[in-house]
N, C-alpha and C positions, 0 to 999 in steps of 0.2 A: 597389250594393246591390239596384237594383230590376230589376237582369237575371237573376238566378236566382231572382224572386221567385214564389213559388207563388199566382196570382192568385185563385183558389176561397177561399182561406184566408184571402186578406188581403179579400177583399170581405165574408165571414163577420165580419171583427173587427171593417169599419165596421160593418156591419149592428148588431152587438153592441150596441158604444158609442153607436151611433145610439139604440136602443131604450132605453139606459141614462138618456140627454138627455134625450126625450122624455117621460119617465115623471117624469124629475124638474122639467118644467116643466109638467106633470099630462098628457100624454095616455095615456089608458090604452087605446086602442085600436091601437098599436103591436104589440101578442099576436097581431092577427093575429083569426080566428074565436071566440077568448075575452073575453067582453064583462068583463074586469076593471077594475072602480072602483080604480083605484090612489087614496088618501089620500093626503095631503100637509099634515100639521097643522104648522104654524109655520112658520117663513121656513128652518133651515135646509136642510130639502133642497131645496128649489128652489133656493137659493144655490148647490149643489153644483153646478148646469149650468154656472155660469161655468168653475171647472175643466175638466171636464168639454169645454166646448162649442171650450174654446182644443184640447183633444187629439184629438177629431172636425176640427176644423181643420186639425191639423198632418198627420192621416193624410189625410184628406183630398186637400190640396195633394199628398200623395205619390204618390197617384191619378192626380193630373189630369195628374200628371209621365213617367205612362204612360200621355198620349192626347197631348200636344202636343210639338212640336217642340224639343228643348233651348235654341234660338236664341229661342223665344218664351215659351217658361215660364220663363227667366232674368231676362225684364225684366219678367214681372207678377206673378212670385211675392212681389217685395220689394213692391211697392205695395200688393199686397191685402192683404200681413201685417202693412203699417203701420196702413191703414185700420181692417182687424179687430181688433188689437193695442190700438190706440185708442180703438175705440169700447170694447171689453173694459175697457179702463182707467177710462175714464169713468165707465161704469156700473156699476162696483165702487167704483169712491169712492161716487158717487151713493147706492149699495145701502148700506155701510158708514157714512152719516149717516142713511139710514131705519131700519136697525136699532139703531143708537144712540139714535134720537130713541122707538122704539118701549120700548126695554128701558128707558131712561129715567123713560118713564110708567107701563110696570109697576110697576118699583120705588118711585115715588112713589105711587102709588096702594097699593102696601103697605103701604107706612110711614105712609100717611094717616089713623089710625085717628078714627072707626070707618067713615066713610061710603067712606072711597079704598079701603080693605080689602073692604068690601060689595062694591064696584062689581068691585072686581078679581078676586076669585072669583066672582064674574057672570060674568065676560068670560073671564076667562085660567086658572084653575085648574083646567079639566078637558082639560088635553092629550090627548088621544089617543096613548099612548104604544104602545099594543098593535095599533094600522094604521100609526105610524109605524114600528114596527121591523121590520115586513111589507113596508114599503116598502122600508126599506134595505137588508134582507138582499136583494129581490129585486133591484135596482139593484150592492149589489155583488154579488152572483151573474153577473150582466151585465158587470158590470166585469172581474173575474177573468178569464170564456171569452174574452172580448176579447183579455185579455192573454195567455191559452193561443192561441187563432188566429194573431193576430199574431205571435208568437214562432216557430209552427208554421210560419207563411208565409214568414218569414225570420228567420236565426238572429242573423244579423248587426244586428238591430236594437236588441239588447242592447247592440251597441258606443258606441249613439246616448247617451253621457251624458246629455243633454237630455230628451230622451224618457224614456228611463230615469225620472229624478227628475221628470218632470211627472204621471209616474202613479203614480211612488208617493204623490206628496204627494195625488193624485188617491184611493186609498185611503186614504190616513191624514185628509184629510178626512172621509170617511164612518165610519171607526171615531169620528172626534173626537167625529160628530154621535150617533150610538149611544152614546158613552159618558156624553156630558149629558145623555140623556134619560134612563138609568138610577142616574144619581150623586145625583139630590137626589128628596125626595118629591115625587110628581105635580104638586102644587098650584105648585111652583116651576119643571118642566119648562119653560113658556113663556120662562121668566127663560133658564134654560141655556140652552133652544134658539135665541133672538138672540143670545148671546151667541157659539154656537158659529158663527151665520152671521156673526156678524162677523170671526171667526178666519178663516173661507170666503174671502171676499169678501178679506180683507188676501194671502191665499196668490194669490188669481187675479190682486188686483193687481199681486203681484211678480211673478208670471209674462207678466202682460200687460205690464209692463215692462220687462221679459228679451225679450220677441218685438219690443216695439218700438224699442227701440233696435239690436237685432240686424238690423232690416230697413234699416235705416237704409246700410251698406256697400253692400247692394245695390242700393238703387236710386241713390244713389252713381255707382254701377257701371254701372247699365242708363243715367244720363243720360251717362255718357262714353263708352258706344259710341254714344249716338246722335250726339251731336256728331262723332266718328267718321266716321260714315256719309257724317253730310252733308258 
């Protein structure tokens, strides 16, 4: 696949999805000469980077697969995909009991009346719904070219089941997090929007689960040609 790959185009698509990461773990100097304050109100878009950050990964390794030696990017590709696979995994549970334990208190500070109710419309009932939807059209805007590039750069990457469904669940997280923040009045946006990160966070862990067990044949593999060797 990666020998009639168009390499301008496939660098363009990390570039892309790189830009897409970073904005959603807030850097907004990414743009380059335009000093944009990207927002990031609530937990789910930042949640997004988990998916996200596993498909920067995946193309990634596919990079490094056209600078090293076949005999040597076979015995560290499964390693570092268990490592990063893992720690992905980890920190999606992790992520998935802070946002439980956060939506938790919201909603008990709702229902607290009158002083949990006070306190909560203090705190949580002015979402920023109108810089978070700026935010995500502009991340999936990113998402998309990514996927027009890469496609561009090899056709044959459509045939990658895997790939395939890791980005689209990678967009259909980002419609999920756009569609909570427009489903309920502002004042309860906070509430959807943990909520949608926790839908986030369950999708990356089954994905970070799917790469880690998958990695697993191969270093398998790489520990029986060393024995091999020796």
């Amino acid at each position: 696949m990666l020998d009639s790959l168009r390499i301008p185009l496939f660098i363009a698509a990390i570039i892309l999805l790189a830009c897409a990461v970073l904005l959603e773990v807030g850097s907004g100097w990414v743009l380059g000469p335009v000093n944009l304050d990207v927002p990031r109100p609530g937990l789910g878009i930042s949640y997004l980077a988990l998916i996200d950050g596993l498909i920067l990964y995946i193309i990634s390794l596919m990079a490094v697969a056209l600078l090293l030696p076949e005999r040597i990017y076979g015995r560290i590709q499964g390693v570092i995909t268990f490592v990063v696979s893992l720690l992905v995994l980890l920190g999606s549970i992790a992520m998935i009991f802070i946002a439980i334990a956060l939506v938790t208190l919201m909603v008990s500070l709702l229902l607290a009346l009158p002083f949990g109710t006070v306190i909560y419309f203090g705190v949580y009932a002015l979402f920023k719904t109108g810089p978070a939807a700026t935010t995500l059209g502009l991340i999936m805007t990113l998402k998309l070219l990514f996927v027009g590039f890469l496609v561009f750069s090899q056709q044959r990457f459509l045939q990658s089941k895997s790939l395939v469904l890791i980005i689209l669940t990678s967009l259909l997280a980002n419609i999920i997090i756009s569609f909570l923040h427009g489903l309920v009045p502002r004042f309860l946006v906070s509430i959807t929007d943990t909520l949608g990160a926790i839908v986030v966070a369950i999708l990356a862990a089954i994905w970070a689960l799917f790469l880690f067990i998958g990695s697993i044949p191969a270093i398998i593999k790489a520990l029986r040609v060393d024995r091999a060797v020796r």
